[in-house]
C-alpha positions as CSV (number, residue, x, y, z in Angstrom):
1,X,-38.1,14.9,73.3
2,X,-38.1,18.6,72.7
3,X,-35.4,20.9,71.6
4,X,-33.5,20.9,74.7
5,X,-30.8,18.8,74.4
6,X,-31.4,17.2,78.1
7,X,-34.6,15.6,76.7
8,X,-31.9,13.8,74.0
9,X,-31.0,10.4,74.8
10,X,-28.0,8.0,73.6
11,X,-29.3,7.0,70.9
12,X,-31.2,10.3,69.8
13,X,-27.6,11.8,69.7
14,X,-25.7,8.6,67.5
15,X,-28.8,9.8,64.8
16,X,-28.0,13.2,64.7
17,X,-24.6,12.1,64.4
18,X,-24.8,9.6,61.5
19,X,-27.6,11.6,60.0
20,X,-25.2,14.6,60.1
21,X,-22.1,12.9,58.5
22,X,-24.2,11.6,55.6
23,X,-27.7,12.7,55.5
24,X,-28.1,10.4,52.2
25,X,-28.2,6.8,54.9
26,X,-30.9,5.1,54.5
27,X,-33.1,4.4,57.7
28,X,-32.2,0.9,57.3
29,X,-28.5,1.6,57.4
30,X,-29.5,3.7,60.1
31,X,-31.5,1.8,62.7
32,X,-28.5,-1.0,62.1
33,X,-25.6,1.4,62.9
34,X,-28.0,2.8,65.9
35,X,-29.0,-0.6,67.6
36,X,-32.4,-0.1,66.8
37,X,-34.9,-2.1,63.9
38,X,-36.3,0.2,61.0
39,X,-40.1,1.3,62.2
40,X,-38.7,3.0,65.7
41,X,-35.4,4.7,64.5
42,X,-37.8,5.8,61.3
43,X,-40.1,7.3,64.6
44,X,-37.2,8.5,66.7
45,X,-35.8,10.7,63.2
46,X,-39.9,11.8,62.7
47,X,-39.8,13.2,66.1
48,X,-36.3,14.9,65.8
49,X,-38.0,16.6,62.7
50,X,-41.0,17.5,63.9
51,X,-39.0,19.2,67.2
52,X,-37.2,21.4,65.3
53,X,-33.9,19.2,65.7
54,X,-33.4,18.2,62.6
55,X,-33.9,21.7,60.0
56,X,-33.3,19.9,57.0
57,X,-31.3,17.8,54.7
58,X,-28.8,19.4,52.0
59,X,-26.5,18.7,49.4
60,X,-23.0,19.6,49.9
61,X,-21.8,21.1,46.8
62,X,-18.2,22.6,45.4
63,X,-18.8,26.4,45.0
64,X,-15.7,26.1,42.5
65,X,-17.3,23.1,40.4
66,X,-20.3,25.8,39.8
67,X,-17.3,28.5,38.9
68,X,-17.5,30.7,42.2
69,X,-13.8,30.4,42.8
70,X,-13.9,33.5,45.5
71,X,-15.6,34.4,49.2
72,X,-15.4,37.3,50.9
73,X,-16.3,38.0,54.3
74,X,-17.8,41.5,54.6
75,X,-18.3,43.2,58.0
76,X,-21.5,45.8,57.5
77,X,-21.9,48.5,59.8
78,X,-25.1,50.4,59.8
79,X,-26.1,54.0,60.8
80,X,-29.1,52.9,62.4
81,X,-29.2,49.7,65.0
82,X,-33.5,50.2,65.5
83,X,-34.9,46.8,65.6
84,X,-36.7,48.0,62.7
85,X,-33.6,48.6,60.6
86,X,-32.0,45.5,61.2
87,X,-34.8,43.5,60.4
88,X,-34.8,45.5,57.3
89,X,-31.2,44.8,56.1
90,X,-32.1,41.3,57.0
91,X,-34.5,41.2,55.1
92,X,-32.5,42.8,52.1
93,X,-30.0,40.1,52.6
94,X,-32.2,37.4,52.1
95,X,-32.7,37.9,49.0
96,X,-29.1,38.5,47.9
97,X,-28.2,35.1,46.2
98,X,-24.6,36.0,46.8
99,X,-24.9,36.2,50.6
100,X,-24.6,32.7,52.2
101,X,-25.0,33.3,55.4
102,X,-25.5,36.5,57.6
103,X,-25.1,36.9,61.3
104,X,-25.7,39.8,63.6
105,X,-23.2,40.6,65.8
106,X,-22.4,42.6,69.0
107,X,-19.8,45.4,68.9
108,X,-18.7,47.8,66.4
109,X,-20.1,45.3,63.5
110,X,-23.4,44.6,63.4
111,X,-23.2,42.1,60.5
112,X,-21.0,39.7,59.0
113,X,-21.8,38.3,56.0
114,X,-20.4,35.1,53.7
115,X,-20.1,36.2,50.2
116,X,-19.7,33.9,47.2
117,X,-18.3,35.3,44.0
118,X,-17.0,33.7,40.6
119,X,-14.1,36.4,40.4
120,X,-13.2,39.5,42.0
121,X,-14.4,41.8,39.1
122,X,-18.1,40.3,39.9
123,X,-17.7,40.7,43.8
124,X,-16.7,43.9,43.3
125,X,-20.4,44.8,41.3
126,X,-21.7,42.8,43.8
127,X,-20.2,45.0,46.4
128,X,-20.8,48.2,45.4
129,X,-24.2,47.5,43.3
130,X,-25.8,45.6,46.0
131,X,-24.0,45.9,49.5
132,X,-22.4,49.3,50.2
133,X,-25.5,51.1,48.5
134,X,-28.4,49.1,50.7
135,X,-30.1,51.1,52.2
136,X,-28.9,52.2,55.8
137,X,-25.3,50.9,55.6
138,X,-22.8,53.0,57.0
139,X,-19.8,51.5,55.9
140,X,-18.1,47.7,55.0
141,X,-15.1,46.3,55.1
142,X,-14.5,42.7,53.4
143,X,-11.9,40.1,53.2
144,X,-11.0,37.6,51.0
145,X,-10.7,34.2,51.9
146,X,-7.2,32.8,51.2
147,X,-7.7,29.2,51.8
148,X,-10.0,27.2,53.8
149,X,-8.9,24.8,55.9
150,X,-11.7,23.9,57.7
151,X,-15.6,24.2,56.5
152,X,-17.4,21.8,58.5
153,X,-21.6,22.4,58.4
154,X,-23.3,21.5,61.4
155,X,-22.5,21.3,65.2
156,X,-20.8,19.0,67.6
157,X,-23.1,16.3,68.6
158,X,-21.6,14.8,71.7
């Protein structure tokens, strides 16, 4: 077993599957909806760990039940596309509780970033305290999410 997903058998991939719809299962419930007895489904989720397969385990919890009601998407150009420079906004990001999630992109954008907010008066701080005055942005451009009608974590496991 490795990281390439050739190396994962049948009954690798029902794991990740279960695992991934309720990370909470016990490895009892586990090895019985698998096929398999405790001690080598316990082994088999080790291994997926210890690969790199498995990153983690998470809650998943209601940004509005913790008041952030709003997300923004913001696209984040920079003047500078060094190696250096992205790692450095990167880096900035990181540490910007606000930011969920960043991803570099090809194109005109070189970022886009998931933004949580409680309202817009405190993304719009966030935005121009934070974001637009980082250093080597050029320029961003954000949009409010409307609704969400899909938000599933995770991948296909098929």
């Amino acid at each position: 077993m490795g990281n390439n997903p050739r190396f994962l058998d049948d009954i690798d991939r029902e794991i990740l599957r279960r695992l991934q719809d309720d990370g909470r299962m016990t490895n009892v419930e586990l090895a019985a909806h698998v096929g398999l007895t405790a001690p080598p489904c316990l082994r088999r989720v080790r291994g997926l760990e210890e690969s790199g397969v498995i990153n983690g385990y998470h809650a998943d919890i209601d940004a509005e039940a913790l008041g952030y009601s709003i997300t923004v998407f913001a696209m984040v150009s920079l003047k500078s596309q060094a190696e250096s420079d992205l790692r450095a906004f990167e880096d900035y990001v990181a540490d910007l509780a606000p930011v969920r999630e960043c991803h570099m992109l090809n194109g005109e954008i070189d970022f886009i970033l998931k933004i949580v907010a409680r309202d817009l008066r405190s993304f719009q701080q966030f935005l121009t305290g934070a974001l637009t005055s980082a250093p080597n942005v050029e320029h961003v451009k954000t949009s409010l999410t409307i609704r969400t009608s899909k938000q599933q974590p995770g991948v296909p496991v098929e």
